[in-house]
N, C-alpha and C positions, 0 to 999 in steps of 0.2 A: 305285179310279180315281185318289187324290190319286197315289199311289205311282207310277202311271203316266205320270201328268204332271211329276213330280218327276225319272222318268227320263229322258224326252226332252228336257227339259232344259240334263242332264248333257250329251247326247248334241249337241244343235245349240248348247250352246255352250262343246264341246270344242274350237274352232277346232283340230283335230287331222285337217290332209288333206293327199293327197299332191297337187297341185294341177294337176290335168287334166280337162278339160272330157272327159263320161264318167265320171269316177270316182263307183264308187256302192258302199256301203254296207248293208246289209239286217240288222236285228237282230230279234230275238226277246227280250221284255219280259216277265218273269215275277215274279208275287206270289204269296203262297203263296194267294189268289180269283183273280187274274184273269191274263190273257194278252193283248197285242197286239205287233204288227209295227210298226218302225218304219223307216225307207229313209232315206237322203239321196242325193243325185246332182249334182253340179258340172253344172248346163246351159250354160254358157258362161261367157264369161270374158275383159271389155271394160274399158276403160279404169281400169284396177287394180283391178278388183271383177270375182267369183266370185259368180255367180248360181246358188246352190244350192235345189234342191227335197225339200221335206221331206215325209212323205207317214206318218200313223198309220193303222193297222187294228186293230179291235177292234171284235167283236161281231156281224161281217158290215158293218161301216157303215167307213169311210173319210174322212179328212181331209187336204187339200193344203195347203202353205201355199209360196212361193216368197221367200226373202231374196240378200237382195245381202253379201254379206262382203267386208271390204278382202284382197283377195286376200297380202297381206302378212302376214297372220295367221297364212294356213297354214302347216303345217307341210311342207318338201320329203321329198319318202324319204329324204335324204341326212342331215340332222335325225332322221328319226323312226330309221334305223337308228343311227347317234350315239350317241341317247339307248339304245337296248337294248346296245348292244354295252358303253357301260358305265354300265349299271343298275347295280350294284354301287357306283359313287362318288357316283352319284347318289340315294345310299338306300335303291334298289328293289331286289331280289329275284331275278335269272333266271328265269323259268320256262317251261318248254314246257306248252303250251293246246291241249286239244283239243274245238273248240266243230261244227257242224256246217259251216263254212266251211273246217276244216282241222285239221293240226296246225299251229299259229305260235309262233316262239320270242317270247317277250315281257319287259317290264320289268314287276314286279309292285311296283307303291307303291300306301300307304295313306295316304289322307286324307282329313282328318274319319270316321274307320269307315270310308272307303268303300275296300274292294279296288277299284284298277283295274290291269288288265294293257292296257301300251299295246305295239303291232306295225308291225312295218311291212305297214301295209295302208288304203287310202281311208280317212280319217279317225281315222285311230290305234288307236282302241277296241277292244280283242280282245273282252274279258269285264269287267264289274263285276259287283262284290254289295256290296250296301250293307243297312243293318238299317234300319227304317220305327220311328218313335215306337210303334207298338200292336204290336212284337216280332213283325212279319211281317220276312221279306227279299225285296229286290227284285233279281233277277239280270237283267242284260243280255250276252246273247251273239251274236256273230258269228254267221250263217248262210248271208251269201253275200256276197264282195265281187268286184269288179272293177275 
């Protein structure tokens, strides 16, 4: 369960979105024990602040939480494309991902262990894997964005 929390996280504070009220995200949280769903979705979006909804599944049981983000945070498409088209100066890796959201061209950098492929897509995040102190891994993967 720590590894699951450890992932969402990474995830709500990637400040990594394309910044549109609607934009939603939906990943799939996996350890080598457990599994949960994790979403975010931009509700709206009022005097410089991005009122995002965050929402965990695991277990059959479900948790909501709502935050406000400095909408200056985010990342535009025009930034998150930027950054993949030159991943290569910037350290990363090229790679085409193929997660259940799609095939997406991504920038693949590592930091701290942690694989991350960033896309252009609602909040950046294609795919991470990261290794867990007790030599499990924790992979998060795209499964539906819009």
């Amino acid at each position: 369960m720590k590894s699951i929390f450890l992932a969402i996280s990474l995830l709500s504070c990637s400040a990594l979105a394309i910044p549109s009220i609607g934009d939603f995200a939906k990943y799939e949280i996996k350890t080598d024990s457990e599994m949960a769903h994790y979403s975010q979705e931009i509700k709206s979006i009022s005097n410089g602040l991005a009122t995002i909804e965050m929402r965990i599944e695991q277990n059959g049981q479900s948790q909501t939480e709502v935050k406000d983000v400095d909408v200056n945070s985010l990342f535009t498409t025009s930034l998150l494309q930027t950054f993949v088209t030159h991943c290569v100066e910037v350290g990363g890796i090229n790679e085409t991902v193929t997660v259940k959201a799609g095939v997406i061209e991504t920038c693949k950098k590592t930091v701290n262990n942690n694989a991350i492929n960033i896309g252009v897509v609602p909040f950046g995040i294609v795919r991470s894997i990261a290794p867990n102190a007790d030599g499990t891994t924790t992979t998060i993967e795209l499964v539906e964005a819009r």
